[in-house]
C-alpha positions in Angstrom: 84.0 23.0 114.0 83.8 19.4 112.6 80.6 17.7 114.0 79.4 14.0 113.1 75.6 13.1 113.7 74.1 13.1 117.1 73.2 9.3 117.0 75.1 6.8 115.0 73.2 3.4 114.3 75.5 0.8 113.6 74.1 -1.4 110.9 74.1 2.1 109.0 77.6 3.2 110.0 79.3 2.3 106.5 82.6 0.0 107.4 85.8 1.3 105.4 88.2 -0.6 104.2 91.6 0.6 106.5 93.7 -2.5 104.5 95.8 -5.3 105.8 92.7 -7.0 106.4 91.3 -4.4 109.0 88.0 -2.0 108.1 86.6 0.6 110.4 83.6 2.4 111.2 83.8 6.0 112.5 81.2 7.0 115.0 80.5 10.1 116.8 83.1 12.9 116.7 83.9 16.7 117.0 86.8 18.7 117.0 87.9 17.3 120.2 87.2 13.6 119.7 86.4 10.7 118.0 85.3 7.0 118.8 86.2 4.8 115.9 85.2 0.9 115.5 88.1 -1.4 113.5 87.5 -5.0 112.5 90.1 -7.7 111.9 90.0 -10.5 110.4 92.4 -13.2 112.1 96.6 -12.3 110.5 95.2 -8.7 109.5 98.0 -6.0 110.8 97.9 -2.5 112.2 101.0 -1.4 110.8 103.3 0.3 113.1 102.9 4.4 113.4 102.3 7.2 115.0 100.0 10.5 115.0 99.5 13.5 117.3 96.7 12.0 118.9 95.8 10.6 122.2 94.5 7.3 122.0 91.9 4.7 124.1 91.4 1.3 122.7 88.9 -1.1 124.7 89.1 -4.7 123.4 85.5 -5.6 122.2 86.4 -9.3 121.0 89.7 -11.5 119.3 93.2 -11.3 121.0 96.2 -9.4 119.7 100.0 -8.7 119.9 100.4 -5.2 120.7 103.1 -3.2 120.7 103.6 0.6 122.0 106.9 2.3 122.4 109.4 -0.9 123.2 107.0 -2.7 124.9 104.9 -5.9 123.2 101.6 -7.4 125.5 99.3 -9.9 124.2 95.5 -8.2 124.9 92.3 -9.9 124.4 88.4 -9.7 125.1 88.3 -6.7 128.3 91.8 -5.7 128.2 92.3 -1.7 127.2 95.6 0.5 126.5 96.6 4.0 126.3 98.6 5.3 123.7 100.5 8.9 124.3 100.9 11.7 121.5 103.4 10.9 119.5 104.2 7.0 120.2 104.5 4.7 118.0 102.6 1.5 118.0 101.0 -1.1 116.2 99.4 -4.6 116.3 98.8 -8.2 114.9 95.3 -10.0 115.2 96.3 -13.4 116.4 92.6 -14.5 116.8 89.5 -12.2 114.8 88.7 -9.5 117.0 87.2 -5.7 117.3 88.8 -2.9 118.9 86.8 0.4 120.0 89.2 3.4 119.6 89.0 7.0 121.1 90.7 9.8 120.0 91.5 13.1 121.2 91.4 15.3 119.1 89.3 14.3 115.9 91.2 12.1 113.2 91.0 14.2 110.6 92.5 11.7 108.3 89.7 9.6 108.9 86.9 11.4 107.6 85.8 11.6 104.0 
């Protein structure tokens, strides 16, 4: 079974570069899940995909264009989504902003 560290401290939580002007931090995690932290700077893209995955995403800060399946919402600051196994989806930072991302189970292809 996979297992992270019981307490994660952020200013020792290294940030990853993910690319397209987004980097991430991955928190606490087992098998089952994972919560992730991913920066973006203001134009920085989450390229359209999909994974296996169920997803939560809670809007820390920024805004952004969002899209999941055929549908495309503008979120900011408080807003929150779901994203089914499977779907695909993506977005674009239209203002600097920080998402907080659950999965279920454990990104695998997130870990070192």
């Amino acid at each position: 079974m996979l297992q992270g560290t019981i307490f994660q401290f952020e200013k020792e939580v290294q940030w990853e570069n993910a690319g397209n002007g987004v980097q991430r931090q991955v928190f606490g995690y087992d098998d089952k899940v994972m919560l992730v932290k991913a920066k973006f700077e203001k134009g920085g893209v989450g390229a359209l995909h999909s994974h296996p995955h169920s997803q939560v995403t809670y809007v820390e800060s920024g805004e952004f264009e969002m899209t999941i399946g055929d549908e495309k919402k503008i979120i900011r600051k408080g807003d929150g989504y779901y994203v089914p196994p499977h779907i695909i989806h993506g977005c674009v930072c239209t203002q600097e902003g920080l998402l907080i991302d659950a999965f279920s189970p454990c990104r695998e292809d997130f870990l070192p």
